[in-house]
C-alpha positions as a printed Julia matrix, in Angstrom:
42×3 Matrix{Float64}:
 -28.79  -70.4   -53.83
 -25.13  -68.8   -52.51
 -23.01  -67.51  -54.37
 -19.84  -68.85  -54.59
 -16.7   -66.85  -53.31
 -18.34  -64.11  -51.71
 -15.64  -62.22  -49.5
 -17.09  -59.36  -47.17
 -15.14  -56.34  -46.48
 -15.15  -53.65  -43.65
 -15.97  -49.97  -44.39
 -12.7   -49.06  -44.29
 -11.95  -51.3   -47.05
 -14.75  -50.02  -49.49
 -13.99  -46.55  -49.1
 -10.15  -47.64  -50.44
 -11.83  -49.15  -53.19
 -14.33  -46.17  -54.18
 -11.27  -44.22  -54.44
  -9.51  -45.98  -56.51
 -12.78  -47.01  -59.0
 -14.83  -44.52  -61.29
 -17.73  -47.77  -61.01
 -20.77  -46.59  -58.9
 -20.86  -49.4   -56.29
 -22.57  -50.02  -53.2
 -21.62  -51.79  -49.96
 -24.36  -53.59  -48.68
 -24.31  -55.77  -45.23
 -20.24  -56.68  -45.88
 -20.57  -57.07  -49.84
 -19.78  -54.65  -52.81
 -22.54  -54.42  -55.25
 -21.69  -52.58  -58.75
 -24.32  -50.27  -60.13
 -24.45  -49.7   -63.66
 -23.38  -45.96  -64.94
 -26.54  -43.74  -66.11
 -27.14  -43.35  -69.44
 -29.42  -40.93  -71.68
 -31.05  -43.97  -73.06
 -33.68  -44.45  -70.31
């Protein structure tokens, strides 16, 4: 199943991003994944 409106990015792009976010995300194959933050409560 796609998902709809997926947009790819270049590197370039995602570092911009990261810069400007305090999110842990990852750039897989074009996308940008978000991570979720680490918490005590594992």
């Amino acid at each position: 199943m796609a998902l709809v409106g997926q947009n790819k990015i270049t590197i370039d792009e995602f570092y911009k991003l990261r810069q400007k976010s305090d999110a842990l995300l990852e750039f897989i194959d074009g996308l940008v994944y978000m991570s979720p933050s680490p918490s005590t409560k594992h």
